[in-house]
Structures are given as C-alpha cells and as structure tokens.
N, C-alpha and C positions, 0 to 999 in steps of 0.2 A: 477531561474527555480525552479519549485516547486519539492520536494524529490518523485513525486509522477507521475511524469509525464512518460509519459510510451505511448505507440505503440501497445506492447501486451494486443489485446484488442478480448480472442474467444466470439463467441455469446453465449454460454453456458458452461458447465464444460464438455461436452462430448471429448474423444478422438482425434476425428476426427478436432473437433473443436478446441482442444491446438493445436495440430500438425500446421492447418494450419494458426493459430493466429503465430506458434513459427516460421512458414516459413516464414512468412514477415519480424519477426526480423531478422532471418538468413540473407534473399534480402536486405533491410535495412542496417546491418552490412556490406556484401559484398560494399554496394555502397559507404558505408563512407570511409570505407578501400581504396576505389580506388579516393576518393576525395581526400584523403589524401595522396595518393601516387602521383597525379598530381596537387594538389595543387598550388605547384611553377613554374607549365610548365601553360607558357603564352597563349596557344593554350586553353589550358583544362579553366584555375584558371576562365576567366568569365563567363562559363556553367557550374559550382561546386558549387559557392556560397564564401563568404566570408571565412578565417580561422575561423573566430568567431560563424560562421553559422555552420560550420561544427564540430569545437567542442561543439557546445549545440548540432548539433545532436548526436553527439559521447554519450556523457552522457546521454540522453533521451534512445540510443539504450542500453547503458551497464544498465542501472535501468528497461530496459524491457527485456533482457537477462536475469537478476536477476529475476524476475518473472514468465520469463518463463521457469528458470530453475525450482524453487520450482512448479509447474504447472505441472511436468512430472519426473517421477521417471524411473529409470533403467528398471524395468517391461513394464513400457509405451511404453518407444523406442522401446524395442524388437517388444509390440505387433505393434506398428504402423509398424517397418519393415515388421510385419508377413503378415499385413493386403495388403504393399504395399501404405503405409502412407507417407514412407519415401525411397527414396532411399540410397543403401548403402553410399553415397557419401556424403546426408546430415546429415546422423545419423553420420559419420565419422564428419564431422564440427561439429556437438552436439555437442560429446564426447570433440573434442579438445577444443571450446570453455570453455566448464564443467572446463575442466581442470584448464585451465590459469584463470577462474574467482574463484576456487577454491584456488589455490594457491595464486592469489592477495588480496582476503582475508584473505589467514593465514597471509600473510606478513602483513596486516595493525593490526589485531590479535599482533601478535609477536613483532610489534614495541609497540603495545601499552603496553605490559607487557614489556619488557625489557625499556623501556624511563625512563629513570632517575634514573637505578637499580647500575649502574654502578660506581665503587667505586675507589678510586686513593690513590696509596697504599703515605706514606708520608714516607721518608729517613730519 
C-alpha cells in the first residue's frame, strides 16, 4: 500500500469542505471499528470482508485521519460547530480520535529516542 493512500479527499480547501471530507473518515472509521468487532462472528465475517481486507482498510483510514487531522485546527472545530458543521457528537469523536493518534505517535516518537539508550550496569 502506498504511504499515500488516503480517503480524505475535500473538493477544495474550504471549511465546509474538510468537515465533510473528515466525515467520511469519521463513517469509514466507525465501519472498520465494527468489522473488526464482528469479524470472527460467522454471521457478520462474509459481509465484512476478509481480516486482510480490513486491515488495509484500517491503515488507509489511520493515514487519512492523519490528514485530516492536519487539515483542521482547534479554531476549525469550534467554527464548524458554530456553523452547525458538526454535531456535538462528532466533534466529541474528533477530539477523542486527536487524541489517541496523538499519543500513538508520541509513543512511536519515544520508542525511537529511548531504543538502544539503555545501559547494564556490569558487577
């Protein structure tokens, strides 16, 4: 898969138009989330797609999340809630998203500075 592949796709740079480029990822996310929760239930797993199908899309949504995060800044949300862009519910999943891709990156950050920093003291 190419590092570029991506979902988040607005027709211009207008507001209106990341919001509803970032709500698909959002739709998108939610459905992989629940492929993934029924994956192994025999009823679901041959209307889902394969594991393999569903982790490329897994990755495709986390690399358009990333995009769509830089795409919208804290100011953004507000105004898209102001406008009625978003409802409270999905700016609330922004936010939490934000977060946890936030902190997955400090952690990959952190591994890569502390890997192989680590010293053993000799007796």
């Amino acid at each position: 898969m190419p590092n570029s592949a991506s979902i988040f796709n607005p027709k211009d740079n207008s507001l209106e138009e990341r919001i509803v480029a970032f709500k698909s990822v959002l739709y998108a996310n939610n459905n992989i989330e629940l492929s993934l929760k029924y994956n192994n239930d025999k009823l679901w797993s041959d209307r889902l797609g394969t594991s393999e199908e569903v982790k490329l899309a897994q990755k495709i949504n986390e690399q358009s999340l990333k995009q769509a995060f830089k795409s919208l800044n804290y100011a953004d949300l507000q105004e898209a809630k102001s406008l009625g862009l978003l409802s409270q519910e999905e700016a609330k999943q922004i936010k939490v998203l934000k977060a946890k891709s936030d902190l997955n990156q400090l952690s990959h950050i952190d591994k890569g500075k502390t890997h192989g920093r680590h010293e053993f003291k000799k007796n």
